[in-house]
C-alpha positions in Angstrom: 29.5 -22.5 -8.8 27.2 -20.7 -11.1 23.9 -18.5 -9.5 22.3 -18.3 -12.7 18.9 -19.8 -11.6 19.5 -18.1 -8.1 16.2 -15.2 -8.1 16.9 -12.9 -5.0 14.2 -10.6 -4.6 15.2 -7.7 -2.3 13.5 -5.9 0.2 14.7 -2.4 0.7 13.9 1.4 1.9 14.3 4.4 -0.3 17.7 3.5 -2.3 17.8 7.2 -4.1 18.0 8.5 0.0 22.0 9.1 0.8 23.5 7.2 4.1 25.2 4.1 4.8 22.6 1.8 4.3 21.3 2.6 1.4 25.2 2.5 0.0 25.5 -1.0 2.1 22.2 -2.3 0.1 23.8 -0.4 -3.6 26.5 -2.5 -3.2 24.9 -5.3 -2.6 22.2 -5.3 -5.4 25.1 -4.5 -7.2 27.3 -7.5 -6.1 24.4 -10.3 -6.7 24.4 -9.1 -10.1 27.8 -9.1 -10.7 27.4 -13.1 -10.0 25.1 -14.1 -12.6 22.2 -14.4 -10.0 18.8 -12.2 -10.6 18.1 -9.7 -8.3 14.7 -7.3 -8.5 14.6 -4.9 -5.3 11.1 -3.7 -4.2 11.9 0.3 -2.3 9.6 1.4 0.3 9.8 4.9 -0.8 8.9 8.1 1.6 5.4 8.9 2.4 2.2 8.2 4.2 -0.6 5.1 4.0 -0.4 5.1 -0.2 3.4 4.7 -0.4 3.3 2.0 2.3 0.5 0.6 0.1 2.2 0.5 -2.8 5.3 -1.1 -1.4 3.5 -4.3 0.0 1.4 -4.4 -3.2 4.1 -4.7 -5.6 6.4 -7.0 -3.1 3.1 -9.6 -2.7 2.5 -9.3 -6.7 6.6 -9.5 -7.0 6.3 -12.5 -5.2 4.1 -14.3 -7.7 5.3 -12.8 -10.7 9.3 -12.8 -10.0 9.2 -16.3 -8.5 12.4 -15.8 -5.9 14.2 -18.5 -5.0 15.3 -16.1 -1.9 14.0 -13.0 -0.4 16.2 -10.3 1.3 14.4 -8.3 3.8 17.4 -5.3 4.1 15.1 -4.0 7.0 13.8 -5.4 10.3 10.7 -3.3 10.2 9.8 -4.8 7.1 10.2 -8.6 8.3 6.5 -8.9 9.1 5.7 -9.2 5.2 8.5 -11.8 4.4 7.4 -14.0 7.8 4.1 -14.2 6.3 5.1 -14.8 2.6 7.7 -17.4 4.4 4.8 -19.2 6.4 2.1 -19.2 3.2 4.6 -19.9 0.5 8.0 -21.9 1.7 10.5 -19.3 0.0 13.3 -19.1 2.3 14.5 -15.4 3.4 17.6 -13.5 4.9 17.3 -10.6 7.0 19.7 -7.2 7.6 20.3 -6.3 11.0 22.7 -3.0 11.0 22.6 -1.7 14.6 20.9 0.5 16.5 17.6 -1.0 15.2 19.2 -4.3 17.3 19.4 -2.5 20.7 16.3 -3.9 22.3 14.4 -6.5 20.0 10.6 -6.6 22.3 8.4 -6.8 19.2 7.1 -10.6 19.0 6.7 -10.6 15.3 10.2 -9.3 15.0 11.6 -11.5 17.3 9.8 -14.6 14.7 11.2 -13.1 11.9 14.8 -13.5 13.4 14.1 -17.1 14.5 12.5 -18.6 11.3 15.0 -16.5 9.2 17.5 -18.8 7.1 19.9 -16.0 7.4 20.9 -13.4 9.9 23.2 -10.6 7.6 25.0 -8.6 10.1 27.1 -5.7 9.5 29.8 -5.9 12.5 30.6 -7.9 15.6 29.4 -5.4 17.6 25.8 -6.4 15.8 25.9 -9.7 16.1 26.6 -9.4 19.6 23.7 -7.1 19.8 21.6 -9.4 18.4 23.3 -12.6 20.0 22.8 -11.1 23.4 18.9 -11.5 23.1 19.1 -14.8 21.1 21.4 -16.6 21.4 21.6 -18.3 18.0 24.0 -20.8 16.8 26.9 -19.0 14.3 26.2 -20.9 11.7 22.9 -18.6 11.4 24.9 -15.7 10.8 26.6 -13.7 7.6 28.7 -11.8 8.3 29.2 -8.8 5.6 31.1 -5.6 6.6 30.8 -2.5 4.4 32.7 -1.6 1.4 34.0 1.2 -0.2 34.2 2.3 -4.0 37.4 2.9 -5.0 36.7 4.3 -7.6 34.5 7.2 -6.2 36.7 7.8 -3.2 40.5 8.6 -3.9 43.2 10.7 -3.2 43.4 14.3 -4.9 47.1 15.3 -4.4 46.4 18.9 -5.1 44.8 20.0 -2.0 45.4 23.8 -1.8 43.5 24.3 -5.1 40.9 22.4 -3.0 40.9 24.4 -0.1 40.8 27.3 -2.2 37.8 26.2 -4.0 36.0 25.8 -0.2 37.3 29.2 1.1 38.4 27.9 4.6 41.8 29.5 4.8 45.3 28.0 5.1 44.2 26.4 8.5 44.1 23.2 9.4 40.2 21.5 9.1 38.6 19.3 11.3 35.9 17.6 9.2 32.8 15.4 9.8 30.4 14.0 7.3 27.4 12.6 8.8 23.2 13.3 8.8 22.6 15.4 11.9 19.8 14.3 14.3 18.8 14.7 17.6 17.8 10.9 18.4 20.9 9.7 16.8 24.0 10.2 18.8 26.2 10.7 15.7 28.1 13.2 18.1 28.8 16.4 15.7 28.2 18.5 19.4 30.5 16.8 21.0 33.6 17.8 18.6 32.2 21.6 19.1 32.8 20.8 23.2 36.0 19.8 22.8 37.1 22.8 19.7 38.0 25.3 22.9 40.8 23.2 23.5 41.7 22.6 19.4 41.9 26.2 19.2 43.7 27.4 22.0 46.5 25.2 20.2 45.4 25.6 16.5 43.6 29.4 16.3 43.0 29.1 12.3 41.6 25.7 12.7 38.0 25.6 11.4 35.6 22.5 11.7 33.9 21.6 9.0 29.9 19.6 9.4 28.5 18.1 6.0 25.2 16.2 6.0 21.6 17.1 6.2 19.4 17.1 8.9 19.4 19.3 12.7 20.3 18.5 15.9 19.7 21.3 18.6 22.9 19.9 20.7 24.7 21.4 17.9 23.3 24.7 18.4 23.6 24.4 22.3 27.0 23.5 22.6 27.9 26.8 20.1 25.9 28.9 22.3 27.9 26.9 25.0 31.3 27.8 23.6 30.8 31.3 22.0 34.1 32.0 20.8 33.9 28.4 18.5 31.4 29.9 16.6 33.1 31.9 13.7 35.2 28.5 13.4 32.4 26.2 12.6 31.1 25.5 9.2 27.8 23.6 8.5 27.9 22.6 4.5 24.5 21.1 4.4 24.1 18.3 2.6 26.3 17.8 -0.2 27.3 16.0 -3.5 29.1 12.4 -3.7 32.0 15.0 -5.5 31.9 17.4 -2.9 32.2 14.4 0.2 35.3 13.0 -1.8 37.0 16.6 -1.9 36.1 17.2 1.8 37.3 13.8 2.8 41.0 15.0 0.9 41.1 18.6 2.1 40.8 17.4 5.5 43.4 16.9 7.8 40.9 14.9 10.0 37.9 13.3 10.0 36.4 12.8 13.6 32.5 11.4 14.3 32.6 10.5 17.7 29.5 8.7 17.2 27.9 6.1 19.8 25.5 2.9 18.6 27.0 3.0 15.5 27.3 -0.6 13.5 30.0 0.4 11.4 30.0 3.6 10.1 30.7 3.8 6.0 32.2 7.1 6.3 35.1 6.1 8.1 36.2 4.0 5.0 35.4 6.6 2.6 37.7 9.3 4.7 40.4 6.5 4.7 40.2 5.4 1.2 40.7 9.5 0.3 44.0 9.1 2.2 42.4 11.0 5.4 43.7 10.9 9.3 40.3 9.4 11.1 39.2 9.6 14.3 36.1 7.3 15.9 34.6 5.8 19.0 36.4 3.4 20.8 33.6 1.3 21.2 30.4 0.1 19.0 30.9 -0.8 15.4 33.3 1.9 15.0 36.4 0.6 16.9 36.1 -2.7 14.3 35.8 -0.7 11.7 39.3 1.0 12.4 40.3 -2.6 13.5 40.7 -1.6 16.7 42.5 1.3 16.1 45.3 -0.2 13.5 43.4 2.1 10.6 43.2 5.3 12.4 42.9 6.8 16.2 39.5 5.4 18.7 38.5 7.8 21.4 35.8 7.8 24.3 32.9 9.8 22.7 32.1 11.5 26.3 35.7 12.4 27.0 35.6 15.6 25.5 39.7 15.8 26.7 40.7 12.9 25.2 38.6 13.7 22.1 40.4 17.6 22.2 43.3 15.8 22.8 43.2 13.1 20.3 42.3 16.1 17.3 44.9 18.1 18.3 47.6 15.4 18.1 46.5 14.3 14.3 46.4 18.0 13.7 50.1 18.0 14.5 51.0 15.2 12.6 49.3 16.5 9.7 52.0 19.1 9.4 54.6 16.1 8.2 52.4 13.7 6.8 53.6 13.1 3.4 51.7 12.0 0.2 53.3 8.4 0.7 51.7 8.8 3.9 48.3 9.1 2.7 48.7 6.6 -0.7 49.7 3.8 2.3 46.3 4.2 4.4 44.5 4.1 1.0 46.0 0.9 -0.4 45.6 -1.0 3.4 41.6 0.4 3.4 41.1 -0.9 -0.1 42.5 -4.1 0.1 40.6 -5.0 3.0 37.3 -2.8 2.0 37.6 -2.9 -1.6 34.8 -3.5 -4.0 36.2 -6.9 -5.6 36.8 -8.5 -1.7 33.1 -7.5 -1.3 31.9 -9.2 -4.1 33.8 -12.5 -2.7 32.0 -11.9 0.4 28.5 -11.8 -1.5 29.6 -15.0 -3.9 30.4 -17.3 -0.8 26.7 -15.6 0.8 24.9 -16.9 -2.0 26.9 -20.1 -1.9 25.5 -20.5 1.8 21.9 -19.6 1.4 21.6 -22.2 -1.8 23.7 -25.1 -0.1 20.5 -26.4 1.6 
């Protein structure tokens, strides 16, 4: 089947902002191109009453000018404008539901959005059921589309002592987490400083390692909490795409003991680099580690089992080999790859133009 008369226009926040979803919507602009079909994305960009402005100006003139044969709304706080371009105009639209945002669905006009919506795009199971819980649609209403990760910007660097060199973290072993930092997320960075008393009574050089922008105070509490973990913490900031793919490799875990989570991108970035990874056992996380066959799933407020858990892939990193790592990598790619997301898209657009 060929898309070339399919004209997707896409609906979408700030896509030069760094976090899983603007990467899920990347890859999916990407993807629709890839497949002959036309794609034009309209980004609500960051600021005030002008930039909001802006963004429903140039979707309504979009609209009229582009001629979509089917809108994307990547966002459920920007349903409203494709409800009422559905209503006045006929176009058909899907619509992006990623997780937390799924939680408790009260809004009226987002709850019309989901029912009139050709397509509900969901991320994980755990969404769907989020969203299935308050709705009960039929599945036929659903899409699933799980995350994907580039392998060609995440892979394995076998020479990881020039790396850790480069950093300056010692010979020790490094407990890593890449993730924005925010106090009404519960991404869980404070919860791996509650449970490093008990890493380093067994692992004293061990340092762990925070990489993403952002502040959350529990951070800072839980240090002041656990003095003695503070000369092994590290917060990088945010960093580069080169500098995530080096951290994900120097690593001998990567841990976010995060809660609401849909999926969690990161995961399959630290995998597809070859790391040891450690998640919740619940949310979208556990699926993303299908259920614990791709790395190790922990309860987020068991700060033993989470000390516990660290210390035991610390241990085995001492004999994991190279082979070790190259095996993880090949199993995350061929079932997060690039090309199997782009079969996922295809059979997408294959759905939304049957009827």
């Amino acid at each position: 089947m060929t898309f070339e008369h399919t004209k997707i226009l896409y609906l979408c926040g700030d896509l030069s902002l760094i976090g899983g979803i603007e990467k899920y919507n990347l890859d999916f602009i990407s993807a629709i191109n890839s497949s002959g079909a036309k794609v034009k994305s309209i980004q609500r960009k960051a600021g005030g009453i002008r930039s909001k402005f802006f963004f429903v100006f140039h979707f309504i003139v979009s609209v009229f000018t582009f001629r979509p044969s089917h809108i994307i709304c990547a966002h459920l706080h920007f349903s409203p404008l494709v409800l009422f371009i559905s209503k006045i105009l006929k176009i058909k639209y899907s619509l992006s539901i990623y997780g937390i945002e799924a939680m408790e669905i009260n809004n009226k006009i987002y709850r019309n959005a989901l029912i009139q919506a050709k397509k509900i795009i969901v991320i994980s199971e755990y969404t769907k059921n989020l969203v299935n819980s308050q709705f009960n649609f039929s599945s036929s209403k659903y899409f699933m589309l799980i995350s994907s990760v580039s392998e060609k910007n995440n892979y394995i660097i076998e020479d990881i002592s020039s790396l850790k060199n480069k950093y300056g973290f010692g010979d020790g072993p490094i407990v890593l987490t890449i993730s924005r930092k925010s106090s009404t997320e519960k991404k869980g960075q404070h919860r791996v400083v509650n449970a490093f008393n008990e890493v380093l009574k067994k692992f004293p050089s061990s340092k762990y390692v925070m990489a993403g922008p952002g502040a959350d105070e529990r951070i800072n509490e839980a240090i002041e909490s656990n003095p003695n973990t503070a000369e092994s913490i590290i917060d990088l900031g945010l960093v580069s795409e080169e500098q995530r793919r080096e951290l994900y490799n120097l690593c001998d875990v990567f841990v976010l003991p995060s809660k609401n989570e849909g999926f969690g991108i990161v995961f399959i970035e630290a995998l597809a680099c070859g790391a040891q990874v450690i998640a919740s056992n619940g949310y979208g996380c556990k699926e993303g580690l299908l259920n614990g066959a791709l790395g190790s799933v922990v309860d987020p407020e068991d700060t033993k089992e989470l000390a516990y858990t660290i210390n035991d892939a610390l241990e085995k990193s001492k004999t994991r080999t190279l082979k070790d790592r190259w095996r993880i990598r090949n199993l995350t790619i061929e079932i997060y790859g690039y090309d199997t997301w782009c079969k996922k898209v295809l059979n997408y657009l294959v759905e939304i133009g049957s009827n």
